[in-house]
C-alpha positions as CSV (number, residue, x, y, z in Angstrom):
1,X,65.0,150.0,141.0
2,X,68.4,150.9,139.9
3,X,67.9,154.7,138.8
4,X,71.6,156.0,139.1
5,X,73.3,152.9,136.9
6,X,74.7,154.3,133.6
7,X,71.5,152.4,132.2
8,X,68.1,153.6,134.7
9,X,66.7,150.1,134.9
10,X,64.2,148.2,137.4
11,X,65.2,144.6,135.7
12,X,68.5,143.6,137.4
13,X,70.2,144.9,134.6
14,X,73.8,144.8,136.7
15,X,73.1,141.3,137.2
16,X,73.7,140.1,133.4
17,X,76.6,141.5,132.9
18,X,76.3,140.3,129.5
19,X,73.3,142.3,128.9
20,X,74.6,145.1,130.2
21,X,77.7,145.5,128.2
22,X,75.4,145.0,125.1
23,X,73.3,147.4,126.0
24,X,75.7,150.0,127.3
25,X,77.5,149.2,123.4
26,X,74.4,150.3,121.6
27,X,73.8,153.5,124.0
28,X,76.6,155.6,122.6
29,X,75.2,154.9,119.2
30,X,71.9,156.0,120.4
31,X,72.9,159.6,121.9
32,X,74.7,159.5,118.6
33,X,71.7,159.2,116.9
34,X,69.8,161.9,119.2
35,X,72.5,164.3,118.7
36,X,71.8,164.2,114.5
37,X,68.1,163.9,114.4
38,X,67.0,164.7,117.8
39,X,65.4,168.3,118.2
40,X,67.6,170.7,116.5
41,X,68.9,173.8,118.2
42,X,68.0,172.7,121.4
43,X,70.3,170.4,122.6
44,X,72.3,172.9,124.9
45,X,68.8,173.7,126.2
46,X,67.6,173.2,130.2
47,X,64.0,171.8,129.7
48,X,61.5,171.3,131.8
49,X,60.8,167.5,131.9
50,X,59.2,164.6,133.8
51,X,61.5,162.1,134.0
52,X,60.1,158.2,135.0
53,X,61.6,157.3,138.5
54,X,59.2,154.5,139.6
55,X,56.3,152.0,137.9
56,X,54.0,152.7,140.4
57,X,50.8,154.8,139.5
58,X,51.5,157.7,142.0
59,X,54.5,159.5,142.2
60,X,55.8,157.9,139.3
61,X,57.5,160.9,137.5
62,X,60.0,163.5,138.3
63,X,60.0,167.1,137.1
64,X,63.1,169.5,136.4
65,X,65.6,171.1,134.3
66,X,67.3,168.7,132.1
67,X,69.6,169.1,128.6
68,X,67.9,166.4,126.4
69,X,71.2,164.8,125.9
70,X,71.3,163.9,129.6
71,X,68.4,163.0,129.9
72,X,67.8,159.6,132.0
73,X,66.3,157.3,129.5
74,X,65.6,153.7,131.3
75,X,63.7,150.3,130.8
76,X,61.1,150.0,132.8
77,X,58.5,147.1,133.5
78,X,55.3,147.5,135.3
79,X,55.6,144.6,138.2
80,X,55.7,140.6,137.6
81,X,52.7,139.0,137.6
82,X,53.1,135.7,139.5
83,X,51.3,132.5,137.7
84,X,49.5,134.8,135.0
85,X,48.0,132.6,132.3
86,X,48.0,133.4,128.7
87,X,44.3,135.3,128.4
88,X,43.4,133.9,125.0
89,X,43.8,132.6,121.9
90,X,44.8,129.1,121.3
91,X,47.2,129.5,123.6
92,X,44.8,130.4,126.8
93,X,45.1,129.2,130.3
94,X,48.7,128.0,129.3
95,X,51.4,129.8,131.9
96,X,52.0,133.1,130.2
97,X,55.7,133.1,128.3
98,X,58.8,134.6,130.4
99,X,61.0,133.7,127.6
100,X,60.2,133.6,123.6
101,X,59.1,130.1,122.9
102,X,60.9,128.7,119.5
103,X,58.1,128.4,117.0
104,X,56.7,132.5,118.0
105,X,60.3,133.8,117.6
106,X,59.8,135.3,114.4
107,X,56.4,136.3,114.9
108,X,57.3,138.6,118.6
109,X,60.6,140.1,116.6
110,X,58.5,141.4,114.2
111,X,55.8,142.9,116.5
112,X,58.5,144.2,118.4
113,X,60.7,145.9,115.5
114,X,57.5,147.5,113.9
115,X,57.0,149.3,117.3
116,X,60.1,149.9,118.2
117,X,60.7,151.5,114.6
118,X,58.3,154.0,115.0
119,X,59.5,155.5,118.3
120,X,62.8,157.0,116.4
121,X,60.7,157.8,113.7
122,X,58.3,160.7,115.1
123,X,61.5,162.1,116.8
124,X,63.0,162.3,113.1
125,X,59.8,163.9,111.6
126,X,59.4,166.6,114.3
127,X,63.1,167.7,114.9
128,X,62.6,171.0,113.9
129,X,59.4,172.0,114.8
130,X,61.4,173.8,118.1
131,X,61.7,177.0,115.6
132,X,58.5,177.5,114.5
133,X,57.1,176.9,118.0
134,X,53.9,178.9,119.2
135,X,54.9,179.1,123.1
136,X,57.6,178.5,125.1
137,X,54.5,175.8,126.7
138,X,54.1,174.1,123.5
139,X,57.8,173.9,123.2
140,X,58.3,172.2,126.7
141,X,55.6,169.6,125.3
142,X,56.9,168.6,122.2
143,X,60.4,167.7,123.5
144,X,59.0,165.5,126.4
145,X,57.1,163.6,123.3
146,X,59.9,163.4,121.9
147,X,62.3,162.1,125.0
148,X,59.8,159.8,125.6
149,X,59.7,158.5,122.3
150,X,63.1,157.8,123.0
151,X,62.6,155.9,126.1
152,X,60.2,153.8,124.4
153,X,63.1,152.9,121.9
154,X,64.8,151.5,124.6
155,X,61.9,149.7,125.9
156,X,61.9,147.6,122.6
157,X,65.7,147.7,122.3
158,X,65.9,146.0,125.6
159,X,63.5,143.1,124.5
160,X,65.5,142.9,121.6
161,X,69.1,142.2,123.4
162,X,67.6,140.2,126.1
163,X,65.2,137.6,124.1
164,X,66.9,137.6,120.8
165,X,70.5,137.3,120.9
166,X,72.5,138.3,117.7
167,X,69.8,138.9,115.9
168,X,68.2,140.9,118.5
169,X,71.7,143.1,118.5
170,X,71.6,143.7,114.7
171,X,67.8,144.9,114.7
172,X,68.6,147.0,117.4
173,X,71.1,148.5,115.3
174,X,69.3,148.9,112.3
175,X,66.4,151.3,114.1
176,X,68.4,153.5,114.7
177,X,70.2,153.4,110.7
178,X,66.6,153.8,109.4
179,X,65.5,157.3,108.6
180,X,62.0,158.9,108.2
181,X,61.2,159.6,104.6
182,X,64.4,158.4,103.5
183,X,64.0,157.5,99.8
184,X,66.6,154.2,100.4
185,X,65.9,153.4,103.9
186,X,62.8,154.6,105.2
187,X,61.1,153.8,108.0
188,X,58.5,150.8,108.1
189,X,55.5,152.5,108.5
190,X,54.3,154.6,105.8
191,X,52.6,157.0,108.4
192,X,56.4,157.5,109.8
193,X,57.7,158.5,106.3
194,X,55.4,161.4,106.1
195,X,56.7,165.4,106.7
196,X,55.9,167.1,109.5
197,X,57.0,171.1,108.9
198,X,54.1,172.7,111.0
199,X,52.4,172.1,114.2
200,X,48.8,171.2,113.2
201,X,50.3,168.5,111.5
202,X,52.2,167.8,114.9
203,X,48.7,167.9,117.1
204,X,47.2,165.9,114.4
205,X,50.1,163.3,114.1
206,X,50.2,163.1,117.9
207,X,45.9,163.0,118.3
208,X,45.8,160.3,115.9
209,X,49.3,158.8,114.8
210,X,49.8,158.1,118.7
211,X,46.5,157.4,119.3
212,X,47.2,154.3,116.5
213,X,50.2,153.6,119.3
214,X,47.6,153.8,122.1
215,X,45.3,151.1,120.9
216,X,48.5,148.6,119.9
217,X,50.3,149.1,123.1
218,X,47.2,148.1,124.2
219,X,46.6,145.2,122.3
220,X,50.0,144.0,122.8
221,X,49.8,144.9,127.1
222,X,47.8,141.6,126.7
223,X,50.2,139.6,125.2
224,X,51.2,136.2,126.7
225,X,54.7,136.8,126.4
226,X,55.4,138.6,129.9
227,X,57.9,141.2,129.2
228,X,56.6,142.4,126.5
229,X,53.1,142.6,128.0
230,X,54.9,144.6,131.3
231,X,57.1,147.1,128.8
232,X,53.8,147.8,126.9
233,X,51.6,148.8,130.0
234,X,54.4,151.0,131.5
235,X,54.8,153.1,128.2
236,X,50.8,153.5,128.1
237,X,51.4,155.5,131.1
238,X,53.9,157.6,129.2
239,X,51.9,157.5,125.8
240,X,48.5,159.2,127.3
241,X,50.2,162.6,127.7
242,X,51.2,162.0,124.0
243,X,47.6,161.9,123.2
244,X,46.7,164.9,126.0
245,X,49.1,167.2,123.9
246,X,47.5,166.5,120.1
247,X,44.0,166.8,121.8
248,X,43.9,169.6,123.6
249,X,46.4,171.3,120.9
250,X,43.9,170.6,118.1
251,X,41.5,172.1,120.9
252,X,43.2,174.9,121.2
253,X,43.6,175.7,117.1
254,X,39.8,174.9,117.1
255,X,38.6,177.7,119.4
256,X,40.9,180.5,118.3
257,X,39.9,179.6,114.6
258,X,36.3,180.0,115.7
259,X,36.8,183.0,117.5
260,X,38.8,184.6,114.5
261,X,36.1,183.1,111.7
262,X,33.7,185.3,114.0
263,X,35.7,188.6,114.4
264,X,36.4,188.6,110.3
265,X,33.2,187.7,109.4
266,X,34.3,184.6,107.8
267,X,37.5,185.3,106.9
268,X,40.2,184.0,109.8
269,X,43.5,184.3,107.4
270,X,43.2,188.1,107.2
271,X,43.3,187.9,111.2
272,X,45.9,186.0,110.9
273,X,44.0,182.3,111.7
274,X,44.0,178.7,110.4
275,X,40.8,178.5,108.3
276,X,38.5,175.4,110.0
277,X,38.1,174.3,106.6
278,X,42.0,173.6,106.3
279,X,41.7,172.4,109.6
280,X,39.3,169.6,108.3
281,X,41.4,168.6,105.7
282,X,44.4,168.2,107.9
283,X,42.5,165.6,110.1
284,X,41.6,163.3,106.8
285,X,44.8,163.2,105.8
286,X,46.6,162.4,109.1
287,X,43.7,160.3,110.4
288,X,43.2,158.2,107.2
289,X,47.3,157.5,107.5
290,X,46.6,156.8,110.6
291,X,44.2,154.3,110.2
292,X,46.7,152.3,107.5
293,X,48.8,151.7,110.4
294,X,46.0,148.9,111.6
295,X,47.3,146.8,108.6
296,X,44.7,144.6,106.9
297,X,41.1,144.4,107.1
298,X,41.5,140.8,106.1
299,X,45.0,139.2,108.0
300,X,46.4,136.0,108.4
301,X,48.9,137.5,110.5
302,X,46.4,139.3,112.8
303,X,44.8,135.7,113.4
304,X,48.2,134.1,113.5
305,X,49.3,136.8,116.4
306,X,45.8,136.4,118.3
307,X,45.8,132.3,118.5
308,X,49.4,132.4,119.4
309,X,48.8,134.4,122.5
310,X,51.0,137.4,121.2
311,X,48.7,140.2,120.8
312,X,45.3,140.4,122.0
313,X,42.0,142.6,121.1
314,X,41.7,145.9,123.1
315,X,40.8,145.5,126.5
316,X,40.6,141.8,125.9
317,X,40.7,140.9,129.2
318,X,37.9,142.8,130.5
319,X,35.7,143.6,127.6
320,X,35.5,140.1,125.9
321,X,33.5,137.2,127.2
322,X,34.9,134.4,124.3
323,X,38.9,134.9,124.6
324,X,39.3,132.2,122.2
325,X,37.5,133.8,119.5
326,X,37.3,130.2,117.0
327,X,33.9,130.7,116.2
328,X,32.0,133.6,114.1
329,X,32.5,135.9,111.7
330,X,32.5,139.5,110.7
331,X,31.3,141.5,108.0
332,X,34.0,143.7,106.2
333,X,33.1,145.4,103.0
334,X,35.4,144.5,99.7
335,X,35.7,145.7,96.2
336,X,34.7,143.0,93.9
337,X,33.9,143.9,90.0
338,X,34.2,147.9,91.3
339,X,31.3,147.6,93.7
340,X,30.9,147.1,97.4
341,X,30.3,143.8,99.2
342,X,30.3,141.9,102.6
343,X,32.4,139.3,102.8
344,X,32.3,136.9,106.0
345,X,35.6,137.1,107.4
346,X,36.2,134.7,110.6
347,X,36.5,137.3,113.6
348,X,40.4,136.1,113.8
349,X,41.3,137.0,110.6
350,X,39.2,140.3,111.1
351,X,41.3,140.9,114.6
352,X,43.0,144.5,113.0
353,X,39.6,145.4,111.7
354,X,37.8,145.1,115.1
355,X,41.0,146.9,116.6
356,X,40.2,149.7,114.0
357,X,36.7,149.7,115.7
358,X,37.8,151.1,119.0
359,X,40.2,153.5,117.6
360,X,37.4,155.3,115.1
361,X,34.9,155.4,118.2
362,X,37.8,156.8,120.1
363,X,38.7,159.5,117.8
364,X,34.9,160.3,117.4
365,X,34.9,161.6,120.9
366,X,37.2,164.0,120.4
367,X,35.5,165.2,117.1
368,X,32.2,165.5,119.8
369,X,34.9,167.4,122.1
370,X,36.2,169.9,119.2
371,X,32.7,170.6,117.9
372,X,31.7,172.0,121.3
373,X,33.8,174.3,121.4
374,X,32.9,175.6,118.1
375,X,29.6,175.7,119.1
376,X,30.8,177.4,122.4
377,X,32.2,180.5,120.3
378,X,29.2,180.6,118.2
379,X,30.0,179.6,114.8
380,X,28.0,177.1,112.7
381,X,30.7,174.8,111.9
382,X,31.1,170.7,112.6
383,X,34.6,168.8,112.0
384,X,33.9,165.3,110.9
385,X,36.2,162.0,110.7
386,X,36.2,160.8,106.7
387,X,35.1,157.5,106.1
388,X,37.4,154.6,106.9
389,X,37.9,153.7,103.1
390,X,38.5,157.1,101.9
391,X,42.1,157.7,100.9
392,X,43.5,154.2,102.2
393,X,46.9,153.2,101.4
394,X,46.8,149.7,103.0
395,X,44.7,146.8,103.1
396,X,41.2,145.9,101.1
397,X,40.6,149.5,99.8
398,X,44.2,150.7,98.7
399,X,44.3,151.4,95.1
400,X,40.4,152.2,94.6
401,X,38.9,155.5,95.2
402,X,36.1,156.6,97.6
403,X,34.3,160.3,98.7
404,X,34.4,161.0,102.6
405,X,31.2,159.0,102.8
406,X,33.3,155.5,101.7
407,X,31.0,155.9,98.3
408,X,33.4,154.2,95.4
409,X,34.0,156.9,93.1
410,X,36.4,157.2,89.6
411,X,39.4,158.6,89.6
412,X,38.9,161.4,87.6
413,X,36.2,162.6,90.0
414,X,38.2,161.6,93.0
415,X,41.2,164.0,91.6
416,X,38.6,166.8,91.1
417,X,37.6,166.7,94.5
418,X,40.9,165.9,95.9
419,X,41.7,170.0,96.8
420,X,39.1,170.2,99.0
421,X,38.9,167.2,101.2
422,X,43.2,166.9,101.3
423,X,45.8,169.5,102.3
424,X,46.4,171.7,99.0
425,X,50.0,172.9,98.9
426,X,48.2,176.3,99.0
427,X,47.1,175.3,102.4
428,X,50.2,174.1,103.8
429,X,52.0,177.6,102.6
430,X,49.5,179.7,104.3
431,X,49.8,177.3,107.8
432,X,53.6,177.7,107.8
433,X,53.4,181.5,107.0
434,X,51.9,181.5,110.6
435,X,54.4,179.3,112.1
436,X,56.6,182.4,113.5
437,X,58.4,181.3,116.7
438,X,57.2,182.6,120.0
439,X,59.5,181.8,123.1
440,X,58.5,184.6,125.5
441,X,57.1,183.2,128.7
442,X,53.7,183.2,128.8
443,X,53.3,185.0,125.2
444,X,51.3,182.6,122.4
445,X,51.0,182.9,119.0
446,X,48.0,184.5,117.5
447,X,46.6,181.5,116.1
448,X,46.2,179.0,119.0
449,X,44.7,179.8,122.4
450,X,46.1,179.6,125.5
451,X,45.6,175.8,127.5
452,X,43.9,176.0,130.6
453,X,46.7,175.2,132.5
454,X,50.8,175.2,132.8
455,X,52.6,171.7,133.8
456,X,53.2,170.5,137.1
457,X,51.3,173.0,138.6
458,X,53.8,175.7,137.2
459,X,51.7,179.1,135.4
460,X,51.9,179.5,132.1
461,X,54.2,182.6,132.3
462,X,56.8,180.1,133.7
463,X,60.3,179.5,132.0
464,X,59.7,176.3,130.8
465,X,62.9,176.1,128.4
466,X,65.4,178.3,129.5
467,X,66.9,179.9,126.0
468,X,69.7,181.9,127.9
């Protein structure tokens, strides 16, 4: 473990020098980067951050004051596994990959560049959220999202130099040329393109846009090719606090809605409270994006990633009996003639579909979580997830129109209804009229409770960016 190179590496990196001088190239381009679309007004700013030092599960962080610009972004593996087979696919039982093999090439660059294209991405869509923060807590949290975000750009940018030569260098480059919501070069994901001027759309994005990132790091932690599988499981580790901070922020919004719906008899916005209704229709939009980022119900590239050993189902190794996955089929819905019906899809081709599975019975949970606490403050009120076809931008049901049930409906009646299942402009207006910038230790705004706890055992009254 090399923490105090230039570079905070545990893969040898001083011992290719090659490497090294390629990487060290491209860093100056990346603060460069930072410094234009990282988190504005803050850069001068000590944070309080966790800082990786290690891989191993305990004791693998460090927390203190650090200026974002200096902060220590690495690449960092999770341990070799010696004589680790390839766990499925056609590929299975073969000696897992410790370089690219030829004929996947193509195939692991693009797998690579879509995920390392949406690290930069959030960063770029959040960057000025720091002035419209609630807390000096929330603040804390949403630049260590962001430097990890970072990190994980250099977790794909090292893949990138080390496997894939020139053209590794030049995609490298281009992530960081790329801009969210640019209207010549966006970013690749449509999810990533998307504004982000408040922070319920920051819990939402980070509850169920990096939730999406959960269950593909995932997917690809099982991936036959070694370092990508050993980058991917470290930056899980980094990725659940990602998912901590939209949960528990939405959480947060939830109860003090609840408890301001119940003091105004109804009426939160006079009390100066996010509506739950509004609240509702933030989550269809950011979890129906969210589920676009799956890709296809129907892919040949799904099946062609799964039989090559790239990218495997969730959990695959523990939760699936048949790793091969050459036999059966699955039942996905279609439009045909502007009605429903099942087509039989063979369970490769059906691989982002079932992937799509786990992450709606994942996000249900925490719909069961949010409801409690509604309940908990006495107000008949339940927040529900939308139907997986409504308001779909990708795969079999982009460009037809469906209720919050998945019932096909016409566009005219869709359009009608559109104001009250989607965020209204109304409703984003009145959400950034509240978004008044709080930085007091231990003072919150009005319209989002308190968490349970500081960080790192600190109180919430503690100075967790110093603004002095």
């Amino acid at each position: 473990m090399s923490l105090h190179d230039k570079i905070p590496n545990n893969v040898d990196l001083n011992h290719d020098r090659r490497l090294q001088k390629a990487l060290e190239k491209w860093q100056p381009k990346f603060v460069e980067w930072w410094t234009d679309m990282g988190p504005e007004g803050f850069q001068a700013n000590d944070v309080y951050l966790r800082t990786a030092v290690s891989v191993e599960k305990d004791g693998w962080a460090d927390f203190r004051y650090v200026k974002m610009p200096d902060y220590r972004w690495g690449i960092f593996l999770t341990p070799e596994e010696k004589h680790r087979p390839v766990g499925f696919g056609d590929m299975i039982n073969v000696p897992s990959f410790e370089n690219v093999p030829g004929e996947f090439r193509n195939s692991l660059r693009r797998l690579i560049v879509t995920q390392g294209d949406t690290e930069p991405a959030s960063v770029e869509q959040q960057r000025l959220l720091g002035q419209c923060c609630p807390s000096l807590y929330d603040l804390r949290n949403l630049f260590q999202v962001n430097v990890e975000e970072g990190r994980h750009l250099w977790a794909m940018v090292y893949l990138l130099h080390r496997y894939f030569g020139r053209d590794g260098r030049e995609e490298a480059d281009e992530l960081l040329e790329r801009r969210s919501g640019n209207a010549d070069k966006p970013r690749i994901l449509e999810a990533f393109n998307q504004p982000i001027e408040d922070w319920l759309s920051f819990f939402c994005f980070t509850m169920f846009v990096d939730r999406d990132g959960k269950f593909q790091l995932a997917a690809l932690a099982e991936s036959g090719f070694s370092p990508l599988r050993r980058t991917t499981r470290f930056m899980l580790t980094e990725e659940a606090y990602h998912l901590f901070v939209g949960d528990t922020g939405i959480s947060r919004i939830v109860r003090r809605s609840a408890q301001l719906h119940k003091e105004s008899n109804g009426d939160p916005i006079g009390l100066g409270g996010i509506p739950l209704q509004i609240i509702q229709r933030y989550i269809n939009y950011w979890f129906t994006y969210s589920l676009d980022l799956f890709g296809g119900e129907i892919s040949s590239n799904a099946a062609d990633f799964f039989a090559s050993g790239l990218k495997g189902r969730y959990n695959e190794e523990k939760k699936f009996q048949d790793h091969v996955a050459n036999e059966g089929f699955v039942d996905i819905p279609v439009v045909e003639g502007g009605t429903l019906t099942n087509r039989q899809v063979p369970t490769r081709n059906a691989m982002n579909e079932l992937l799509r599975d786990e992450y709606i019975s994942d996000s249900e949970n925490a719909i069961r979580r949010w409801n409690k606490v509604i309940a908990s403050e006495g107000v008949d009120f339940e927040l529900t997830l939308p139907h997986r076809r409504f308001h779909r931008h990708k795969g079999e049901y982009a460009g037809h129109y469906f209720d919050t049930d998945g019932a096909i409906v016409t566009e005219g009646v869709y359009r009608a209804m559109a104001s009250e299942i989607l965020p209204s402009e109304e409703d984003y207006a009145l959400v950034k009229s509240l978004m008044v910038q709080v930085t007091k230790p231990g003072q919150m705004a009005n319209w989002i409770c308190p968490p349970k706890q500081g960080i790192d055992g600190q109180s919430l009254e503690f100075e967790y960016v110093r603004l002095n």
